[in-house]
N, C-alpha and C positions, 0 to 999 in steps of 0.2 A: 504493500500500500504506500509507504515513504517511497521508496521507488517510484513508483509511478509518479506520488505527485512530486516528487523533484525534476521527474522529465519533464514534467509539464509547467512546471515554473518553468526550467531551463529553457523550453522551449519558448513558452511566453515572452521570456524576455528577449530572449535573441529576435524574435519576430520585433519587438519595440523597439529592438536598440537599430533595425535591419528600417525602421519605417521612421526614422528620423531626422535621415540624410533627405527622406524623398521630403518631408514638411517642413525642412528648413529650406529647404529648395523653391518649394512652392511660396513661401514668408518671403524670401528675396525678392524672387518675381514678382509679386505683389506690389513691394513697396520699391521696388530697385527702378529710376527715373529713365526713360526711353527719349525724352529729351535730355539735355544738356545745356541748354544757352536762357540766359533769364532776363531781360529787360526790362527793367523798372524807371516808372512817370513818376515826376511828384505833382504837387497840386499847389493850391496857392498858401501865403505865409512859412514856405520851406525852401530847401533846395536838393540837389540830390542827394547829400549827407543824410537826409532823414533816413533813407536805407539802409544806414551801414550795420546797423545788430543783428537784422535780416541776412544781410549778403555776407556776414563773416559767418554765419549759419549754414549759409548755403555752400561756400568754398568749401567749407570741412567736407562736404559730399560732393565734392567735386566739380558743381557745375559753375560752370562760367557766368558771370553776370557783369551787365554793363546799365549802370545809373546815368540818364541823361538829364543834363542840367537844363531844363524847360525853362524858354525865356516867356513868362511870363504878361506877352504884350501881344500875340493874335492867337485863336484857335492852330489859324493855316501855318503861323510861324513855329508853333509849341508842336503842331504835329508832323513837320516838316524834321524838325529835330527828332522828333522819336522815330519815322521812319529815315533819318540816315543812322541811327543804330541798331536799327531790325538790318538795314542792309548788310551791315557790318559784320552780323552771326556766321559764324562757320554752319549753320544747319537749321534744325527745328529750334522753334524758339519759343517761350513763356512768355505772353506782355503783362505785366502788373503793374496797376496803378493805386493812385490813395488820392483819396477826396476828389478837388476837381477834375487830376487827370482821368478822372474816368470816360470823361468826355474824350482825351486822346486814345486812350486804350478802345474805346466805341468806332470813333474814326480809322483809327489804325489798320484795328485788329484784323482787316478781312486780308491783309496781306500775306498771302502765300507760305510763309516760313511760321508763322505763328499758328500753333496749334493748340492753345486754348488761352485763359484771356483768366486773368485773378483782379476782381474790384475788393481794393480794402477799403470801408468807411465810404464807398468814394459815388459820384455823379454815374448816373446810367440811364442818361434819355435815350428815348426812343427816335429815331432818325425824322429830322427837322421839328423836332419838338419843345417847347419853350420848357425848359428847367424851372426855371423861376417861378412859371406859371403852375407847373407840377408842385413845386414844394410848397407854394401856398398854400394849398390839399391840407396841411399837417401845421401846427404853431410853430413859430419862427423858433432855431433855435437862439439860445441867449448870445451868441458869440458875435450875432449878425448887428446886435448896437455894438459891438468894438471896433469896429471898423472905422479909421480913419483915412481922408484923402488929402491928399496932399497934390491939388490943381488935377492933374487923369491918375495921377499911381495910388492907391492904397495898400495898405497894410493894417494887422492889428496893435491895439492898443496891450500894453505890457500888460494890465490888469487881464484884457479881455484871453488875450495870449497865457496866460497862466492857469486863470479858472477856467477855461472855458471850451481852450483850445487844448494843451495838454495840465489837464489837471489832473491827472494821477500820477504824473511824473514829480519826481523832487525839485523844490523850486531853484535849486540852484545849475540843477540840469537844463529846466523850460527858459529859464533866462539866459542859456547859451543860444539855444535856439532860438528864442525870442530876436536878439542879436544877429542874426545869420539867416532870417524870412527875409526873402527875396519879393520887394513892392510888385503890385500887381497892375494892370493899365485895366481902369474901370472898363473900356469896351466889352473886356476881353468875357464877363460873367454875362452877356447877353446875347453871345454867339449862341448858332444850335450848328447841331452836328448832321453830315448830310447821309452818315453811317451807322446801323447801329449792329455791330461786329457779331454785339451776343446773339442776334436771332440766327446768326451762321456757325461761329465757333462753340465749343467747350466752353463752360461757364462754371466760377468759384467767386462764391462774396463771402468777406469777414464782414459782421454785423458790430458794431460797437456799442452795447445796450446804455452806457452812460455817456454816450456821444453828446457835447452841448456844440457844435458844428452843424452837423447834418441830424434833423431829427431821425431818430433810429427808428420809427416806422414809417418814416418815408425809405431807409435803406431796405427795411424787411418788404415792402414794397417793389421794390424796383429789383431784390434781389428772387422774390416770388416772379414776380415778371418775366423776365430773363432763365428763368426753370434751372437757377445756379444751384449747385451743390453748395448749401451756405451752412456758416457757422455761427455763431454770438460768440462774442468774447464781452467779458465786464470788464469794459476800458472807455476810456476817454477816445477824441477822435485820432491819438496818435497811439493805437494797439503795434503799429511796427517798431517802434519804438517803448513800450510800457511792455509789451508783451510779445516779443521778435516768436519764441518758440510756436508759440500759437499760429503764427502768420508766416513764417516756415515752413511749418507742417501742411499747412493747406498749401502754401504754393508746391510743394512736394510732390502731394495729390496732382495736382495739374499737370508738372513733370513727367509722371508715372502714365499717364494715357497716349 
């Protein structure tokens, strides 16, 4: 009787230690990214540095990522800039954007080398659609009185920029950043897009449930919209920044298909 059941342990296990190569295998393939190249937008009061927790994230797994520095003064010049970095890819490539660039990742994104499209926090109208006009739908959020202009450029107000903008970060960190928002040309929030990428491509949206930027149900909106694989994160509107891992993982996701 011991006999027998030691073969049949023995056996058991040899079967499990024999069926572990195959589900570690199948785990890789899963998660192991079929693209390689990552292109990230930023949006307005930033500049490309807001990526950087994200993209040291991302090099450790090897992909390549190129942050373009978005001039902040026409849609066609902000999207002109993101595609000469899509051109630039050795191959398949990720577009992700945050906040306003979502509106260049929408225009962008129907370009050939991009195979799916990550909205963090960010703008996702529908082609020739007035934004503005959409987000009234939902109450302003608080960030939209900090805005000041200075004759066509704006930017935020240090207050508004701290609570409002990245307030879960520590203040001595938001007021680097505060320092380093790049002014924005008022036209440039009344442009509409003649594209709208996601009814073509793959779609991923991080949601920011304490967003004081974009109301967070207008993002759950527009992220329902677009039939994106989305997430919530409880973050303020800068989760790439408060929370890289979170916003990693999903662009990962997007890699992986």
């Amino acid at each position: 009787m011991d006999t027998m059941m030691n073969r049949r342990t023995l056996i058991g296990a040899a079967a499990a230690m024999a069926a572990f190569p195959v589900l570690d295998g199948v785990a890789s393939a899963q998660t192991s990214p079929k693209t390689k190249n990552a292109v990230f937008v930023h949006g307005l009061f930033a500049d490309g540095s807001c990526w950087s927790k994200v993209i040291a994230r991302l090099q450790q797994e090897g992909i390549n990522c190129t942050s373009v520095q978005n001039p902040l003064t026409s849609l066609h010049e902000a999207s002109q800039a993101a595609r000469r970095a899509i051109a630039a890819q050795s191959g398949p490539t990720v577009l992700v954007g945050h906040s306003f660039s979502g509106m260049i990742v929408s225009e962008v994104g129907l370009d050939p080398k991009i195979t799916a499209l990550v909205y963090v926090a960010a703008r996702a109208p529908d082609a020739g659609e007035d934004y503005t006009a959409l987000a009234k739908n939902y109450p302003a959020p608080p960030a939209t009185a900090g805005i000041v202009f200075n004759e066509d450029w704006g930017q935020l107000s240090e207050k508004a920029f701290l609570n409002d903008f990245a307030g879960d970060l520590p203040p001595e960190e938001a007021r680097v950043l505060y320092a380093v928002q790049q002014p924005f040309k008022k036209s440039l929030t009344t442009e509409k897009t003649t594209n709208a990428a996601w009814r073509a491509k793959p779609s991923f949206y991080a949601v920011s449930t304490q967003d004081r930027t974009i109301n967070p149900d207008l993002e759950r909106f527009m992220a329902k919209r677009m039939d994106a694989k989305t997430i919530e994160i409880d973050a303020s509107h800068l989760a790439l920044i408060s929370q890289p891992d979170a916003i990693k993982n999903l662009i990962m996701e997007a890699l992986a298909i």
